[in-house]
Every structure is written in structure tokens, then in C-alpha cells.
N, C-alpha and C positions, 0 to 999 in steps of 0.2 A: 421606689420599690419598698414595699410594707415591707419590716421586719420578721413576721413569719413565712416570706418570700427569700428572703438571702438563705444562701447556703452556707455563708461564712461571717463572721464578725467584720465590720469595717474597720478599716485602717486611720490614723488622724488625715493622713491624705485626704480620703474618702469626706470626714467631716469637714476639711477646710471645701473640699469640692462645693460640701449642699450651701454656701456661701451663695443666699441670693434666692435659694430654692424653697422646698418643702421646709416646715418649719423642723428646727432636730428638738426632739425628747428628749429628754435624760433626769434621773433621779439618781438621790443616794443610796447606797445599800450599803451593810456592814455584816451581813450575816449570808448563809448559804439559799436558805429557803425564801427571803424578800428577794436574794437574787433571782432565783428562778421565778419569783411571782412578776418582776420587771423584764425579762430577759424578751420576751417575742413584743413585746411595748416601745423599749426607747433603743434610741442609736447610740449612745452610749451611759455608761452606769457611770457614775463615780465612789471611790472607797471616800468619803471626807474626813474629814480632822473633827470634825461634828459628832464622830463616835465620843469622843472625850465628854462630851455634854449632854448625848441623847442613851450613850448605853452605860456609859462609866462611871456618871454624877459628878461630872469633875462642874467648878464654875466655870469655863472657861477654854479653851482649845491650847493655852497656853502649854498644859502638862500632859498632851499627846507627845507621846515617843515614838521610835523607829521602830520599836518592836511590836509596840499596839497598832501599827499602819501596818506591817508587813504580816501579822496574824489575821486580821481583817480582809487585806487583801487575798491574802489564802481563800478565805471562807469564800469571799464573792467569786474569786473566779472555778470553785466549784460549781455556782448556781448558772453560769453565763455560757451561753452558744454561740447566741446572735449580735448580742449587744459587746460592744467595745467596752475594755475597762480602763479605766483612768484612776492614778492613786493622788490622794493629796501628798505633797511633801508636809513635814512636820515644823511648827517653830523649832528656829533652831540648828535646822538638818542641812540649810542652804545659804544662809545670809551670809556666812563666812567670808563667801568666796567662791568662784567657779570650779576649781580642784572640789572643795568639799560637797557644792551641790553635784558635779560629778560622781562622788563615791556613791552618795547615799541615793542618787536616783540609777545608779547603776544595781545597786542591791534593792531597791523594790523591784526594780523590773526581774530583774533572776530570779528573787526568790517569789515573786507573784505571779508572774506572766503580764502584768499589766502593759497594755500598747503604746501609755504614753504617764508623765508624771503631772501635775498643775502644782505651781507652785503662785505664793501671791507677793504683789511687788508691781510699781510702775517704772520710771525710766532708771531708778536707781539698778534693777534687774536687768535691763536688757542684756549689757556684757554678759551675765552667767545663762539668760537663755541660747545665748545666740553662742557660748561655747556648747553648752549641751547639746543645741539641735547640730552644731558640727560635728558634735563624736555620736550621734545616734541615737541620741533620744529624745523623743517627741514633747514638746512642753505644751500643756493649755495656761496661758496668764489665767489672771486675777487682779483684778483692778476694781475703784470706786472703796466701798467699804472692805475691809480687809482685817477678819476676822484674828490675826493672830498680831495685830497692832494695835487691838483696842486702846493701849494702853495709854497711848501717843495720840488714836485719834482721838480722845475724850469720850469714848465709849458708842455705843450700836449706832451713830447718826449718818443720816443722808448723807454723801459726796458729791460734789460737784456742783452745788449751789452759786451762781454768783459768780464772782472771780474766780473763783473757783474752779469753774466748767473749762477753761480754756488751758489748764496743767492735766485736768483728766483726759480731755482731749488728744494732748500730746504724750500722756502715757499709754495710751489705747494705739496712737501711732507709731510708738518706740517699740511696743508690745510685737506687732505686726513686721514691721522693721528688722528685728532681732530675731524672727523663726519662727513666733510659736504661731501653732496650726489654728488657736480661735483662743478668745479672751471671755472671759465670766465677766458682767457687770454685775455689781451687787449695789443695793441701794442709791441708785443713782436715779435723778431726775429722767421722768419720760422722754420730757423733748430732746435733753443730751443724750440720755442712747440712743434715741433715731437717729441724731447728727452722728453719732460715732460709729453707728449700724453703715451709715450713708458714707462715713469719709473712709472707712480701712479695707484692707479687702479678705480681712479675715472674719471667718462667724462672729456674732456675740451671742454669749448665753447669758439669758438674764434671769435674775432673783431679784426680784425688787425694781424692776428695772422700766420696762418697754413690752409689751406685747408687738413691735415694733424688729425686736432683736431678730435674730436667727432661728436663735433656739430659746429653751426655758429649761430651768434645774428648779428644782425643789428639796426639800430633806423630806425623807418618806416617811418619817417616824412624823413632821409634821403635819401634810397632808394626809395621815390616814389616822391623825387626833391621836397619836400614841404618847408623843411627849406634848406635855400640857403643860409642865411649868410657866412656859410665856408663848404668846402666839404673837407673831411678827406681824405685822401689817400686810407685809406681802404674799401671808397663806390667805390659803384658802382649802380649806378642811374637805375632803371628800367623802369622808368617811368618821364615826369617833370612834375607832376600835377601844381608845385609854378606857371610856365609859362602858363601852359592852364588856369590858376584858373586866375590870373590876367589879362589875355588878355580877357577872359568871361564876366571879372569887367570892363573894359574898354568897351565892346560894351553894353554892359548894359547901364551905365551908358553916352553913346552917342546917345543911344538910347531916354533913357529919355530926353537928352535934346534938342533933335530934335523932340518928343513927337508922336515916332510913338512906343512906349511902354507906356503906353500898349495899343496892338491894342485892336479891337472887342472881338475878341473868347478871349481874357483876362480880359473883363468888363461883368454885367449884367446888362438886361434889366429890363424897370419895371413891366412888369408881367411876372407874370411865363410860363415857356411851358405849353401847352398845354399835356397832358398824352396821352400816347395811346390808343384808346378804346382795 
């Protein structure tokens, strides 16, 4: 069923369903209006931790809070009808311990409406998915490269390489094991996400991944060329608004100082028109 066919937003249910099916969409959003420009497109949106580096300048996803995820998620779920929302948890908010990822995915959900939380972590998470999806809340894993560990992994590199493949493997199945409704691969070799597409029987969404997978996520500030500091390997640019958007700012702004902005039909007079009779 197209997305401008539903009458309501899916459920994680719903996405662990297309397991097998149509391929699931989904991008990022952080704002009201990208929401609704995604909303009749993809099955579901996600709020990411990726704001921290594509709206806030931060280096890093490290110094994303709870309160920049749960403002964020404000804004998108203004723009959403159709599309399901999923929020990222934050560095920070979960690793505790199952009590602590409980509080704080219990307060995004409240105060966002979001359907479900993602959080990233392999077999060391399962016990705190698999408490959350007990008391009611829907978790998307996150496995392969894992964005808020840079630190540890040595930085942006592929996962699963080598010897490597047969631990990501088993976290993709501890993942599935433990609750959650579908698992994100990120930078993982092709032929392992087909295998890992092929061995669980939860969706995989890929970024960097498999055309192979379930589904596909993207960051929309990438794919529509808005953030250009770095372009991953696994964009692919649809658009370069960053370069229309500034070169707009530039005639604007030449404009103004040659002071043929604003012209007439951009100023008022001092009486009014005239009505119609």
C-alpha cells in the first residue's frame, strides 16, 4: 500500500511485517516542514542524533542531549500523518542500564509521540532492548558502524570486515532475539548485509549497506546536498539545494547593495488601494 493510500501512520508492528516485502523508505528529519515534505514518501521518518552535526555544528553526535532530541521530535511530529516516527536515543541516555534506558525512552515517547525509540548497541544491548520492548516500547537497533562510539571504533570505518563479520552477525541475531522490531546496518559490507538480510527475521535498514536490505535510510540534509562538510560514500546527492541556497544568498544580498531590492511591487504605498466597487 502507497503511503498516500494509508489512512493512518504504521505501527513498528506494521514495519517488522514488510520483512521480506516492498522495500521500506525512510529519511531523516529534524524540522516541521522537511517533515511534511517526507510525510506521503517514506514508512517511516526518523528524529536522528545527526541533528547535532547537520543543524547545530557540533563535531560529532557525542554532545546531543535529551532536550535537543525531544525538541526535534516536537517539530517532526507536527509535519507527520502518514509516516511513522522513530526518535534516536542520545549518547548517554541508555548505556547505564535498562532502569535508565527505560526513563528516558519513556519521556521521548510522551513528550514526542514518537512510535518507537532506536537506540545503537550489539549484543552488549540486548538485555535493555528486550526490557524496554517488555514494558512497551518499541526499539529499532543499530548495529555495524555506530555513530555515538566513534571513539572506540577508531573513527567513520566499514564494520564487519574479515573476522570480523561473524560478531556482527551475532549481533544482528541478538538484536532480533531481544525485541526489536528491525535493526539499521550502517557501513557494513554488501554481501554481510545480504547474509544478515537472509539470516534474522527482522527488517534491515541500510545506510551504507546492501541494496539487498529491507529498507534504506538516508540523512536528508545529505541527500538533498544541504550539509556539505563531508559526503559519505554511501550518498548519493539528489538534489544540491546547499549550492542553489547560497548562490540565492549571494544575489540577494548584491542586490541589496546596489539597492534595487527591494524594488516597488516589494514596498507599500501610503494610501491604500482603492476596492472594487
Amino acid at each position: 500500500m502507497s503511503a498516500t493510500a494509508r489512512k493512518s501512520a504504521p505501527l513498528p508492528d506494521d514495519i517488522r511485517d514488510m520483512k521480506g516485502g516492498a522495500p521500506i523508505v525512510s529519511l531523516t528529519a529534524y524540522t516541521t516542514p522537511m517533515a511534511q515534505m517526507m510525510d506521503a514518501h517514506c514508512d517511516f521518518v526518523l528524529v536522528g542524533d545527526s541533528v547535532g552535526m547537520v543543524l547545530h555544528g557540533l563535531p560529532s553526535t557525542l554532545g546531543v542531549t535529551m532536550d535537543m532530541m525531544v525538541m526535534h521530535g516536537r517539530a517532526v511530529a507536527r509535519g507527520l500523518t502518514s509516516a511513522m516516527m522513530v526518535v534516536d536515543m542520545p549518547f548517554g541516555s541508555y548505556e547505564e542500564g535498562p532502569e535508565q534506558a527505560f526513563r528516558n525512552a519513556a519521556r521521548i515517547m510522551a513528550e514526542t509521540g514518537a512510535a518507537a525509540v532506536k537506540l545503537e548497541g550489539g549484543q552488549h544491548m540486548a538485555d535493555t532492548i528486550a526490557f524496554l520492548v517488555a514494558r512497551g516500547v518499541p526499539v529499532m537497533a543499530h548495529i555495524g558502524l555506530t555513530p555515538q562510539s566513534i571513539n572506540t571504533l577508531g573513527g567513520y570505518k566499514v564494520q564487519g570486515r574479515g573476522n570480523a563479520a561473524a560478531a556482527l552477525m551475532a549481533d544482528a541475531q541478538a538484536m532480533a532475539e531481544a525485541g526489536a522490531f528491525s535493526v539499521v546496518l550502517e557501513k557494513v559490507p554488501a554481501t554481510l548485509a545480504d547474509e544478515i538480510t537472509a539470516g534474522i527475521p527482522i527488517p534491515t535498514i541500510g545506510i551504507g549497506a546492501s541494496a539487498g536490505c529491507d529498507g534504506q535510510i538516508l540523512v536528508v540534509d545529505d541527500m538533498l546536498g544541504l550539509f556539505t562538510a563531508f559526503k559519505p560514500k554511501f550518498v548519493k546527492r539528489y538534489a544540491s539545494l546547499g549550492t542553489d541556497g547560497e548562490a540565492a544568498i549571494a544575489a540577494y544580498a548584491e542586490e541589496v547593495r546596489a539597492r534595487s531590492f527591494p524594488a516597488a511591487e516589494h514596498m507599500f504605498g501610503d494610501t491604500a488601494p482603492k476596492s472594487k466597487p
